[in-house]
C-alpha positions in Angstrom: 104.3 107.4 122.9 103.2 108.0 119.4 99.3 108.4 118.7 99.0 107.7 115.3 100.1 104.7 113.4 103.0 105.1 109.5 99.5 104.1 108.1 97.9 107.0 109.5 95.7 105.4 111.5 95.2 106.3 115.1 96.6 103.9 117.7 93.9 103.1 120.3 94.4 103.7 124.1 95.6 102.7 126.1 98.5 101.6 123.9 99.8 99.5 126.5 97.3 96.3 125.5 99.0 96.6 122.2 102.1 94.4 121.5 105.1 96.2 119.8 106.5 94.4 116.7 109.0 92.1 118.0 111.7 92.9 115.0 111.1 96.6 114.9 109.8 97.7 118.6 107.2 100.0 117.4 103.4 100.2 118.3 101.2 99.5 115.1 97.1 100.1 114.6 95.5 97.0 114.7 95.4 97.2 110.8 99.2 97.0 110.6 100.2 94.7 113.2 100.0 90.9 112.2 100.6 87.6 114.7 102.3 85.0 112.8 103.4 81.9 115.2 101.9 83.7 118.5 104.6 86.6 117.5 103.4 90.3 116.8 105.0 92.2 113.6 103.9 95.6 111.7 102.4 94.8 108.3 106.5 96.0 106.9 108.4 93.5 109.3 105.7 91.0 108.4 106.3 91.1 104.8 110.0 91.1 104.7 109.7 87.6 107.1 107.2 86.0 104.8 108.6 83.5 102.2 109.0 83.6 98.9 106.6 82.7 96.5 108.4 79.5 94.9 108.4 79.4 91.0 
């Protein structure tokens, strides 16, 4: 299980309270992990989900 977070961050333990992002799988810090509609993505899934801005 990885201790550190893409961020650099450390992820706390126990990692097992944390929720894996549900498009990629992996853990995240709590900086990088965002719940949108009860759902937990990294910061990257979350940003490639989100809509785009209309014109």
């Amino acid at each position: 299980m990885p201790t550190s977070c893409e961020c650099g961050m450390t992820i706390e333990q126990p990692a097992t309270r944390l929720t894996p992002c549900h498009e990629c799988g992996t853990l995240r810090c709590r900086s990088c992990a965002i719940e949108m509609d009860t759902i937990t993505y990294c910061r990257w899934c979350a940003i490639s989900l989100a809509p785009a801005p209309s014109a």
